[in-house]
C-alpha positions as a printed NumPy array, in Angstrom:
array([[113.296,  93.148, 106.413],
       [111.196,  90.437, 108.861],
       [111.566,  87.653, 106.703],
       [109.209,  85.739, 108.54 ],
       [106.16 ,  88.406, 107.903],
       [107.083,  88.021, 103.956],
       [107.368,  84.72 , 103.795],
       [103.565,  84.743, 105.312],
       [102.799,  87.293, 102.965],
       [103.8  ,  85.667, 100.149],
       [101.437,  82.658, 101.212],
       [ 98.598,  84.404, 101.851],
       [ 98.887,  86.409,  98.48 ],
       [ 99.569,  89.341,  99.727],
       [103.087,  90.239,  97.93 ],
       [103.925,  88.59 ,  94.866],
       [107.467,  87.786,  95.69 ],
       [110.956,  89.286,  97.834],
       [114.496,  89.458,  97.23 ],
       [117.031,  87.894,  99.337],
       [120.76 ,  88.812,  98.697],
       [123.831,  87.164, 100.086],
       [124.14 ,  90.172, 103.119],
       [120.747,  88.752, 104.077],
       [120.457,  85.519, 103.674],
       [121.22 ,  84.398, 106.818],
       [118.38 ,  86.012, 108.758],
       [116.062,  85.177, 106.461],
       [117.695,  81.135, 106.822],
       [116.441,  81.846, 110.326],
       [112.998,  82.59 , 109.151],
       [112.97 ,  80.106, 106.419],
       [113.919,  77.285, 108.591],
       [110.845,  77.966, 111.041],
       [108.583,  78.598, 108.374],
       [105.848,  75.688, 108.58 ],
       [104.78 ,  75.808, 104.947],
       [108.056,  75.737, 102.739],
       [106.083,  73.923, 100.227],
       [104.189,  76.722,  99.233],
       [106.954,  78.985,  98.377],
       [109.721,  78.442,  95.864],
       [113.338,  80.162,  95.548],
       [114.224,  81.271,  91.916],
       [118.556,  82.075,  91.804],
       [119.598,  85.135,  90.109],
       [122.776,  86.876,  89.412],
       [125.544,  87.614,  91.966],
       [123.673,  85.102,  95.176],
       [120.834,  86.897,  94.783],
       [117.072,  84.875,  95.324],
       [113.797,  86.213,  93.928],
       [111.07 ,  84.406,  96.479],
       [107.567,  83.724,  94.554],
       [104.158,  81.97 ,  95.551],
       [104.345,  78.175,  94.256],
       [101.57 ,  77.412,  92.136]])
């Protein structure tokens, strides 16, 4: 998954949210760490490491 390209997605409104497991999670740190608008997307922890990524309102 580009991580980057959903994390604008999910911005812009055009996916309402993405899953990040623990096998992932380090390419989407990448991605998440030059993302320039962290503020407008929010983390929610589920079971087992995984993260559920949604729009914050």
């Amino acid at each position: 998954m580009d991580f980057a390209q959903a994390l604008s997605d999910l911005k812009d409104g055009k996916i309402d949210h993405f899953d990040v497991d623990p096998e992932t999670f380090p390419a989407f740190q990448k991605a998440w760490s030059a993302f320039p608008y962290q503020n407008t997307v929010k983390g929610i922890a589920q079971r087992a490491g995984k993260v559920t990524y949604i729009q914050a309102k």
